[in-house]
N, C-alpha and C positions, 0 to 999 in steps of 0.2 A: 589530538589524542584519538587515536583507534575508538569506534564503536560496536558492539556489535551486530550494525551494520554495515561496517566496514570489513568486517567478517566476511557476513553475507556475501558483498561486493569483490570481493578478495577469493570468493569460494574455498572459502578456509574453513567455513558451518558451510550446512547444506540450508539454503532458500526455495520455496516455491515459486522461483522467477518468472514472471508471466509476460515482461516488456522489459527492453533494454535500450539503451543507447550509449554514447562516447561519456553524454554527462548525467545523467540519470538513468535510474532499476524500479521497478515495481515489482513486489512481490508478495505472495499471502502472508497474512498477517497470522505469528504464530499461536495466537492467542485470541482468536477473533468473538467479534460478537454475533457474529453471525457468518454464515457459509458466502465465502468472494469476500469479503474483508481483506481491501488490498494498501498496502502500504505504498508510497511513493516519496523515492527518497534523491536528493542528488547523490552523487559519489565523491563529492568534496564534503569534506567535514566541517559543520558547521554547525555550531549549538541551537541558535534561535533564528526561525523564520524572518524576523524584521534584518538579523544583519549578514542576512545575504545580500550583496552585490543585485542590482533590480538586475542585472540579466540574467543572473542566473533564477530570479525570483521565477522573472516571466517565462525561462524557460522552464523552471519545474511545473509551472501552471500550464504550460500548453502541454508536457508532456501528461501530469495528473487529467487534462480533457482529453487527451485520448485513449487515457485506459480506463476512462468512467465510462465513456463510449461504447469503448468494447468490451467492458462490463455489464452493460448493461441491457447489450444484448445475450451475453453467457449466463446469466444468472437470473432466475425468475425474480424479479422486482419490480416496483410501481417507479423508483428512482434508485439514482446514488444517492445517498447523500456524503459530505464533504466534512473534516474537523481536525486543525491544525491543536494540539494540544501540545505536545513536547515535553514533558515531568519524565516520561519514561524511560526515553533512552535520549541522550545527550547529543542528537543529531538530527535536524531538520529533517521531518516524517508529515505527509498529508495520510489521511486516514479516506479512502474512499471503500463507505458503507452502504452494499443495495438494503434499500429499504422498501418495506411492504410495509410499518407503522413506524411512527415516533421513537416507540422504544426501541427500536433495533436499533436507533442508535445512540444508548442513553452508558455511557461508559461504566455507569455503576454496577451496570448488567453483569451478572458472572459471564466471564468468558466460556464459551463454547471448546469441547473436546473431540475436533473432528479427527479421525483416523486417517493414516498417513497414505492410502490406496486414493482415498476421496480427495484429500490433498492433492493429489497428482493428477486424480481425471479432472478439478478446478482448475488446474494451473494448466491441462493441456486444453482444456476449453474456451477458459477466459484466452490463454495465446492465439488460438485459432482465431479469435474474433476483432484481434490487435495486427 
């Protein structure tokens, strides 16, 4: 079943797509908890992290290490941090969050209301660094 980030993927919504490839997208998270809150998703649909196929696990993992990478230089932080949850939307999503404290990346957090200009100079920054 269609998600929507199969939307995203489909460019049927608009995404802040920051990395891409044939099997995997990265893209701002629309709702973040903080500024570069990047999603990483495959482009096969797939509900739950464990029943992915291991290839495609390790490849969503190697492609999630290179957009923490180049995260991590776009975005003032002490780190990323990393957090598989999945209740939200109904297809395998990595949550990569820079982090300067603990709570940035505490989900309870209200989400942050970035404007759509700063959305786009994140997405052309964190790309540049990818």
């Amino acid at each position: 079943m269609a998600s929507v980030f199969t939307k995203i993927i489909n460019r049927e919504i608009p995404g802040y797509i920051v990395h891409e490839n044939d099997d995997f997208i990265a893209f701002l998270d629309a709702f973040p908890l903080v500024e570069g809150h990047t999603l990483v998703v495959p482009k096969k649909v797939v509900d739950k992290i464990w029943d992915l196929d291991k290839d495609t696990y390790t490849g969503l993992m190697q492609f999630a290490y290179e957009v923490a990478q180049g995260l991590e230089k776009a975005v003032d932080c002490v780190r990323v941090g990393v957090a598989v949850i999945g209740l939200e939307v109904p297809h395998v999503h990595v949550h990569l969050v820079p982090m300067n404290s603990m709570s940035d990346i505490n989900f309870s957090n209200p989400k942050k209301n970035i404007a759509g200009n700063r959305m786009e100079e994140l997405q052309e920054i964190i790309s540049a660094k990818l």
